[in-house]
Structures are given as structure tokens and as C-alpha cells.
C-alpha angles and dihedrals in degrees: 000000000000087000094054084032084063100046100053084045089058082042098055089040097055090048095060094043098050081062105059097187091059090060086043096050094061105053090032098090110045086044089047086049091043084051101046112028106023101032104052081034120043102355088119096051116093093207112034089040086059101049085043094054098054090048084061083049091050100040082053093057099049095048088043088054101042097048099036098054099022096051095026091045096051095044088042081057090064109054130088090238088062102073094021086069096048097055076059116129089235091058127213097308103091097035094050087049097046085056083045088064103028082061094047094053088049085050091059097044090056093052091052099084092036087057091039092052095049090049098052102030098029142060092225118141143191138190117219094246085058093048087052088042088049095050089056091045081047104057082045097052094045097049091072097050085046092061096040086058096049089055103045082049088054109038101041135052112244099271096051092044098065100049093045086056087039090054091044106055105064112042075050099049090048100034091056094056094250093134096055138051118266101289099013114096125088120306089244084047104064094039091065103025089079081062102048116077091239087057090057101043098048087049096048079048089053104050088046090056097034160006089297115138116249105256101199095178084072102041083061093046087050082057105044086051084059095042087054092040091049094058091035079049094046091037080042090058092034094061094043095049093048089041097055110023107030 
């Protein structure tokens, strides 16, 4: 399986790259938002450069997720290899974690101008205890956006799927507090953003990089969203598979 698993992995990564503007796309936002608002505000400013940089981390994660499943999900729908691939003797397994993987490069690819910018524009630090704290925060916070996307991909046909996650990103990504400092969003704001899984994710990004206090409400709210996506993600696959193959 690791071997297929591979392969669809190279597949789904060649796809991508032989379309520049879909690589672009997904690191576009949280660098345009390092460049314009942390930069010329708070760039000089050791502690609130760092949280802001991991909100941009954050917010790239959950646009990389939510674009690349909802939208590549749903194309790849239509099209005859779909389900070609799926009456396969190896089953879905390697192919779903090949697109697993494949998401999880493109992922990468999409944090590495937020972090450059904030290396070379801005004061934020980081220890290396709180790099290893935000990788793990960071594994967490993407697992629930992964399984959005997969059900919007699932669930939706491909035009559908893109303005749903177009529509999604940003009352998330503003609702959760990801556009302003710890403590400086709207009073409505921060009294819903510990509930959204944005919320949870950017706090549990905060108190890896830096003196926030553990909020342990939203992480259990981070984790009750995953818990939801993961059953929309596995109903999502169910009604495909008995719409189109039974």
C-alpha cells in the first residue's frame, strides 16, 4: 500500500504543479496579509509578530486544506479516472492517502513564505521547544480543515465546492481572531472565536510560540469540530460511493 500510496501521492503532486496559480493561490493570502498588516503594524514587535505569525500559519493551513480537498476533491469527481480508480483491486486506501500526502506537501509549500517573511520583515522568535510545540499544534490544528475539505469534495460538485470553501475561509478566519493580535479583536469576536475551530487552532498556535496561556475550552472545542468534520467527511464518502457505484 505504501508503494500505491506513493504513487498517487507523485500523481496528485504533478497535477497541481503543472498548474502554477493553484500553488500560488494557496500561499497567496496569509503572505499578502504578513506583508500588509504585520509587517507595516506590529513587525517590530518581538511578541505580537510572533503570535501573528502563527495566525498566518494557521490561516495557511486552513485555506491549503479547504481548497485543496474541497475543490480537488470535487474536479477530480468528475472526471472518468475517479471512479476508474475506485473499481480498482487495491481499493481507496492508497489513493485517499496518497491524496493525504500529496495535501500535506502542498501544505508545506504554502507555510514557507509566511515563515520567510517573518525571518527576514519582522522581530518574531522562536525557541526551538516552541518550534517542536508548534509542529505538534500544528499537526492538531490541520486534521479538522483536512476533513472539511474532504467533505465539501465529497459532498459537492466542483462548482459548489469552491464557493463553499470561498465562502468559508474568511468569516473563519475572522471569526476565529486570526486577523487581529491575542485580546484585540472585537468584543463579540473573542467571545466566539474559543468555539470555532480556527479559534482553537490559532490559540493552541499561540501558546506553542509564545507566553499564551493554555486555553483548554478551545482545544476541546478543536477537537469536537474534528470529531463533526470527521463524520460529515466519512457520511460525505458514504453517499458518493452509494450514489455512483451502487
Amino acid at each position: 500500500m505504501t508503494a500505491l500510496a506513493l504513487t498517487h501521492a507523485k500523481f496528485q503532486l504533478l497535477e497541481t504543479v503543472r498548474i502554477p496559480m493553484a500553488l500560488i493561490g494557496s500561499a497567496f493570502f496569509p503572505a499578502a496579509s504578513m506583508l500588509f498588516f504585520v509587517v507595516p503594524f506590529v513587525g517590530g514587535d518581538p511578541v505580537y509578530s510572533t503570535f501573528a505569525t502563527a495566525s498566518m500559519v494557521t490561516f495557511a493551513v486552513m485555506t491549503t486544506n479547504l481548497f485543496q480537498y474541497g475543490a480537488g476533491i470535487a474536479e477530480d469527481r468528475a472526471q472518468p479516472w475517479d471512479p476508474f480508480t475506485r473499481t480498482l483491486p487495491a481499493g481507496p486506501g492508497p489513493r485517499f492517502l496518497g491524496r493525504i500526502l500529496a495535501g500535506l506537501a502542498l501544505m508545506a509549500i504554502s507555510l514557507i513564505p509566511v515563515v520567510l517573511i517573518a525571518w527576514l520583515f519582522t522581530a518574531a522568535t522562536i525557541t526551538w521547544g516552541g518550534a517542536l510545540a508548534a509542529l505538534g499544534a500544528l499537526a492538531l490544528s490541520a486534521l479538522p480543515f483536512t476533513l472539511l475539505g474532504l467533505a465539501i469534495g465529497y459532498s459537492l460538485p466542483a462548482k459548489a465546492a469552491i464557493v463553499t470553501a470561498q465562502l468559508l475561509f474568511f468569516p473563519l478566519a475572522f471569526g476565529g481572531g486570526l486577523m487581529t493580535a491575542p485580546g484585540g479583536a472585537p468584543g463579540f469576536v473573542e467571545d466566539i472565536a474559543p468555539y470555532l475551530p480556527t479559534g482553537g487552532a490559532a490559540r493552541l498556535m499561540w501558546a506553542a510560540v509564545g507566553d499564551f496561556p493554555f486555553d483548554l475550552s478551545a482545544t476541546v472545542a478543536l477537537v469536537a469540530w474534528t470529531v463533526v468534520f470527521a463524520g460529515l467527511a466519512a457520511w460525505a464518502y458514504r453517499r458518493d460511493e452509494g450514489r455512483r457505484f451502487s
